[in-house]
C-alpha positions as CSV (number, residue, x, y, z in Angstrom):
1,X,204.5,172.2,51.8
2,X,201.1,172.8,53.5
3,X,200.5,169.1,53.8
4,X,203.4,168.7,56.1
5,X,201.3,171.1,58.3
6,X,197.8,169.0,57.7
7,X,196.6,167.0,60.2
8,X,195.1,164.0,57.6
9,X,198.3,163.7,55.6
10,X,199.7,162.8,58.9
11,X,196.9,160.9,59.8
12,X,197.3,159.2,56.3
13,X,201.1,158.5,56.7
14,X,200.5,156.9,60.3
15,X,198.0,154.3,58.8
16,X,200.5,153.6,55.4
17,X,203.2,153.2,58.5
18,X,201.1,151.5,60.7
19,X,199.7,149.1,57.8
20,X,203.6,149.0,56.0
21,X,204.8,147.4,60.0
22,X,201.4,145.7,60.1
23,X,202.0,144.0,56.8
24,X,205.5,143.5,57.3
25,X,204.7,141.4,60.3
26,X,201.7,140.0,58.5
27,X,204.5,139.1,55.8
28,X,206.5,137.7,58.0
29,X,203.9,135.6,60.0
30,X,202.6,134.5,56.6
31,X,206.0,133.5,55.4
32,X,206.6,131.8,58.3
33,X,203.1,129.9,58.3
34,X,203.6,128.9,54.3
35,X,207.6,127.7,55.1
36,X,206.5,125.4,58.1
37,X,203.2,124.2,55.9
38,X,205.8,123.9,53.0
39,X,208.0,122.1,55.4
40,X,205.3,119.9,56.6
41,X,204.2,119.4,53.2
42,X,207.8,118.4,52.2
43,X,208.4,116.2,54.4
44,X,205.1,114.3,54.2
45,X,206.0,114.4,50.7
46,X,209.8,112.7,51.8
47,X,207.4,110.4,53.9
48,X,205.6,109.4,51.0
49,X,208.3,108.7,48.6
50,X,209.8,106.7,51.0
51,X,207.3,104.6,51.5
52,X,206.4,104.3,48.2
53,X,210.0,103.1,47.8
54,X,209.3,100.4,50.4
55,X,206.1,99.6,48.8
56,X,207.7,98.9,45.8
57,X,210.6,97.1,47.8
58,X,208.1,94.5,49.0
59,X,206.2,94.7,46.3
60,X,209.3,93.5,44.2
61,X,210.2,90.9,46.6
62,X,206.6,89.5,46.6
63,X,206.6,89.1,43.2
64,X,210.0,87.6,43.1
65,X,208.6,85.2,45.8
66,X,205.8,84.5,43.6
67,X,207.6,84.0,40.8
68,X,210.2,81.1,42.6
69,X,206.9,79.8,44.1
70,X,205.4,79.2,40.5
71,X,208.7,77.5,39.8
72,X,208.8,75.5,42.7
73,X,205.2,74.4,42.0
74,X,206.3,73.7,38.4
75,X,209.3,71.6,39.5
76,X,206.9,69.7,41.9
77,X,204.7,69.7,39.1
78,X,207.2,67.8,36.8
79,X,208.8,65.3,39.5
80,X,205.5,64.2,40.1
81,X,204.8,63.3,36.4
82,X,208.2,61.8,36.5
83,X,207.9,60.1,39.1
84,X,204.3,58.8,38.0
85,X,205.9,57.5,34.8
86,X,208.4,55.8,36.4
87,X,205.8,54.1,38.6
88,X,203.5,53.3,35.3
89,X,206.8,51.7,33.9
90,X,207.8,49.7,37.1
91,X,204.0,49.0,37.2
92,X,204.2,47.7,33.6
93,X,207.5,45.6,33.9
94,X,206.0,44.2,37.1
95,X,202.4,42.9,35.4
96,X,204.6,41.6,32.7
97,X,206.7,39.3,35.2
98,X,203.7,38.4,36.9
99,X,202.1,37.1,34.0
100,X,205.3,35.5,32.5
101,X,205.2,34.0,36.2
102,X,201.7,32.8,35.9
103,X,202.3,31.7,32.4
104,X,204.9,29.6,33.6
105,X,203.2,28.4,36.5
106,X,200.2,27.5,34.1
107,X,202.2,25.9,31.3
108,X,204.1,23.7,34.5
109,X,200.8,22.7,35.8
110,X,199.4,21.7,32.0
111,X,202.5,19.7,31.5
112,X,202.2,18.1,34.8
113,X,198.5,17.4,34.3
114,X,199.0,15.7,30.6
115,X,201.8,13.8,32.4
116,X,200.1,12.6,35.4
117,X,197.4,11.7,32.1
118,X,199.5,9.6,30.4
119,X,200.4,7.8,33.6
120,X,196.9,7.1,34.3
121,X,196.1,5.7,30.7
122,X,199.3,3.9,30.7
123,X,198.5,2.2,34.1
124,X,194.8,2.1,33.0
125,X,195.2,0.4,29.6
126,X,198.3,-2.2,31.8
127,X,195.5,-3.0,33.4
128,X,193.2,-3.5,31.1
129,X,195.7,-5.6,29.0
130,X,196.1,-7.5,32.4
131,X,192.6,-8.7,32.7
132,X,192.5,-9.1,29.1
133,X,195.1,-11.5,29.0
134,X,194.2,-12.7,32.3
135,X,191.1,-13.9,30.8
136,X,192.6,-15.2,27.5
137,X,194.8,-17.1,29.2
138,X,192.0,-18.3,31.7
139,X,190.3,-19.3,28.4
140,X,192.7,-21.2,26.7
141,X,194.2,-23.2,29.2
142,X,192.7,-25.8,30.5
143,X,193.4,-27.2,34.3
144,X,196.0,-29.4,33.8
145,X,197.8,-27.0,31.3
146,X,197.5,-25.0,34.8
147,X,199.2,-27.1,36.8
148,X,202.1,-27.9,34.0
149,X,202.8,-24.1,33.7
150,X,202.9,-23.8,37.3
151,X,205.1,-26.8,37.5
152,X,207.3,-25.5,35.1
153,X,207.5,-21.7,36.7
154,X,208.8,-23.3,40.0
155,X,211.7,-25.2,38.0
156,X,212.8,-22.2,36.7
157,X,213.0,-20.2,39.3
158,X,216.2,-21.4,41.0
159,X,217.7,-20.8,37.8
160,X,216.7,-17.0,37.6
161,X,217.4,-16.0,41.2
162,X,220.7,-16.8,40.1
């Protein structure tokens, strides 16, 4: 038991004592310095879960967004060719009115035209027969033939005013 009595196993079981205390408070400043990093690092970590989950929140909605948007456009896509058929047809049944119209109008117009037509040959060739009996008539009778015919005319006429 000499080395209870030596002074460097003494000075050997201060420094194990001093180092054991030293690195138990070492520990326990360590241990405190990891927990409130691991703390810190947690709840970054929380943090960042979270907001990943709101990322992927908006993200979702976005996308949803898009998506009704490409159905709206669709939609608007569709009424539009709808509505530009419709437009073709009422555009087609309109120039086919209008040109039965016109047709009309045209065939109204030829019909008056050959009418008025006839009427002016009709009055035309009177005319002509007129003069052309005018003239025979000038021709064949003779002055006092005249004055007979004249003579006659006048007698007859009370008779066809009555």
């Amino acid at each position: 038991m000499e080395l209870l009595h030596d002074p460097e196993f003494w000075v050997l079981v201060g420094f194990l004592v001093f180092f054991v205390l030293l690195g138990r408070t070492f520990l326990k400043l360590l241990k405190s310095g990891l927990d409130s990093r691991a703390a810190k690092v947690q709840e970054q970590l929380n943090e960042a879960i979270q907001l990943r989950a709101e990322a992927q929140h908006v993200l979702d909605t976005y996308r949803a967004k898009q998506e009704q948007a490409v159905k709206d456009a669709a939609d608007i896509l569709e009424a539009a060719r709808a509505e530009a058929d419709r437009m073709r047809k009422e555009g087609e049944e309109s120039l086919k009115r209008s040109i039965a119209v016109r047709e009309a109008q045209a065939r109204d117009r030829i019909a008056l035209a050959e009418q008025t037509a006839t009427q002016s040959i009709k009055a035309i060739a009177a005319e002509i027969a007129i003069r052309a009996a005018t003239g025979l008539v000038a021709e064949s009778i003779d002055k006092a033939g005249a004055d007979a015919l004249v003579d006659q005319a006048i007698d007859d006429l009370p008779k066809r005013a009555a």
